[in-house]
N, C-alpha and C positions, 0 to 999 in steps of 0.2 A: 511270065512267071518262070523260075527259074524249075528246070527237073533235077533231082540227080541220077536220074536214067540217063544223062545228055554229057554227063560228067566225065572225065578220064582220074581213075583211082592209083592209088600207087600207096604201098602199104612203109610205113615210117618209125623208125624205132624212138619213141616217147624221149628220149633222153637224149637225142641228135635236134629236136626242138626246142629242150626244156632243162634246164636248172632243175634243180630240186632241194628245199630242204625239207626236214622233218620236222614238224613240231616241237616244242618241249614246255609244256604244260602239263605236267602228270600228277598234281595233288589239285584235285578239283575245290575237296572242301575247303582248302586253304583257303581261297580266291575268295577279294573284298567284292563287294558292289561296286563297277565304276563303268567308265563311259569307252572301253575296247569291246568287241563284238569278241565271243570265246567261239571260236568253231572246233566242233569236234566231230566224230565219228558217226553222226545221227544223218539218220537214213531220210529225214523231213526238213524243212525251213531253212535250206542250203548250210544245212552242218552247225544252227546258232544254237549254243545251248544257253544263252545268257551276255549281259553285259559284265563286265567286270574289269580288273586291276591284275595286275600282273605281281603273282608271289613274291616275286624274286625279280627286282630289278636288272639285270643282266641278262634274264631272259628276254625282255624286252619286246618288242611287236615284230609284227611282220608287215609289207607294204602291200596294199592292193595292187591291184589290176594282175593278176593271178587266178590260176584254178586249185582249187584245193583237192585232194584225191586220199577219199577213206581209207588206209591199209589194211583195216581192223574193225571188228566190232560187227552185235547182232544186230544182221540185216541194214545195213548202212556199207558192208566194205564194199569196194569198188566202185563207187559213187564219186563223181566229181561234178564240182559246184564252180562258177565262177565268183571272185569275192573282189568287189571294185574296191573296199574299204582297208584302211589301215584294221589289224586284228591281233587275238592272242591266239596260238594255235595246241592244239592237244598234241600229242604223242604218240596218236593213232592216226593221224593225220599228215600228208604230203602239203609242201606249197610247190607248185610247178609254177616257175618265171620265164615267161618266152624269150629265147637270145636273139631275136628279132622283134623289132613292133612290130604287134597283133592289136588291132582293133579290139573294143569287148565283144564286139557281135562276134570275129572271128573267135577268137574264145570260150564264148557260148556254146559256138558249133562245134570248137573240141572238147567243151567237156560232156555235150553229149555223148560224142564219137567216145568216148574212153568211159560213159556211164553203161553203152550199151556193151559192155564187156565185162558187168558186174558178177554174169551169168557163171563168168569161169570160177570165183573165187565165194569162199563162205568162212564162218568166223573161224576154224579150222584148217584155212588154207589161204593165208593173209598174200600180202603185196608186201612181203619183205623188201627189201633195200638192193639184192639179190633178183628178185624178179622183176621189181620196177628197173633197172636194167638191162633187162632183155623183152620187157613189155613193147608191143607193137600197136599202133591206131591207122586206121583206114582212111587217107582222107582224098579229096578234090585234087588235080594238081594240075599245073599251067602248061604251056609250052614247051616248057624248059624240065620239067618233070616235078618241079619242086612245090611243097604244098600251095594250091590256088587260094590263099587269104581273102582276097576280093570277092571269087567265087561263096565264100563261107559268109563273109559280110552282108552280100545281097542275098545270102537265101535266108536268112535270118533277119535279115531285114522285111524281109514280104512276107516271112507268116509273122513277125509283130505287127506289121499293118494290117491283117487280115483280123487279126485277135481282136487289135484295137479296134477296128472296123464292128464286129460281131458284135463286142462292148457296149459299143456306140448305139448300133440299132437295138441291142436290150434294156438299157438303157431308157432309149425313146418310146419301148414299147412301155416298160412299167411308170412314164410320165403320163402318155395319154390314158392308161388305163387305170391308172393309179393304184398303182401297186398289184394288180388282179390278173390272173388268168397269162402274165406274160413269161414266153420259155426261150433259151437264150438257142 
């Protein structure tokens, strides 16, 4: 199993990795019912506030396989979500596009790395366009000094199979016991 006590760290400036755009969906009530995922600034269900249609054709969607990153909003900023799916995006909201292929698993692992860094920011002191600029993330890195993607891959790899693992035997236990007394 992989540690990352065993790691070699090297700190990265967010924007030498990553693209960025902002969202632009800012009249919510407008928005019909329809079949795009709306991510917004919510601090729960990886940023869904809903299915819906996009206001304004021009605005149009954004492409999966991205991390999405709160700028704004009570108790949600600083949050980043990975979003495998085509989406609409809020106006409080970042999409960050890797300028290299990234795995989703590696993706995962930065948008934790960039969730655990919520702590700095509150709805009073957003991730302007200006600070996500000079924003930094911590990550794994190779040989060569540059982020270890692979490293991130497998360690997110092994604690999904542990999860799914744990699943699995609680699962088993409220089969044989049928439905009673079983704790995961």
């Amino acid at each position: 199993m992989l540690s990352l006590d065993n790691a070699n760290w090297s700190i990265f400036r967010v924007l030498d990795l990553f693209e960025y755009r902002r969202g632009n969906q800012n009249n919510m009530a407008s928005l019909s019912s329809g079949d795009y995922m709306l991510i917004s600034a919510k601090n729960i269900n990886n940023g869904l506030k809903g299915f819906f249609e996009s206001n304004d054709a021009r605005r149009g969607t954004y492409k999966g396989h991205c991390i999405t990153l709160n700028n704004d909003g009570d108790g949600g900023v600083g949050l980043a979500y990975y979003q495998p799916c085509d989406f609409l995006l809020d106006t409080h909201v970042y999409a960050l596009y890797a300028k290299t292929a990234i795995s989703r698993y590696a993706m995962l692992y930065i948008a934790q790395a960039l969730s655990k860094q919520r702590v700095c920011f509150s709805h009073g002191y957003s991730i302007s366009q200006d600070r996500l600029k000079t924003m930094r993330v911590m990550l794994p890195t190779d040989e060569k000094g540059d982020p270890d993607y692979a490293f991130m891959e497998q360690y997110i790899k092994e604690r999904e199979e542990q999860l799914i693992q744990k699943y699995k035997t609680f699962i088993g236990q409220i089969a044989q016991t049928g439905g009673g007394n079983a704790t995961p």
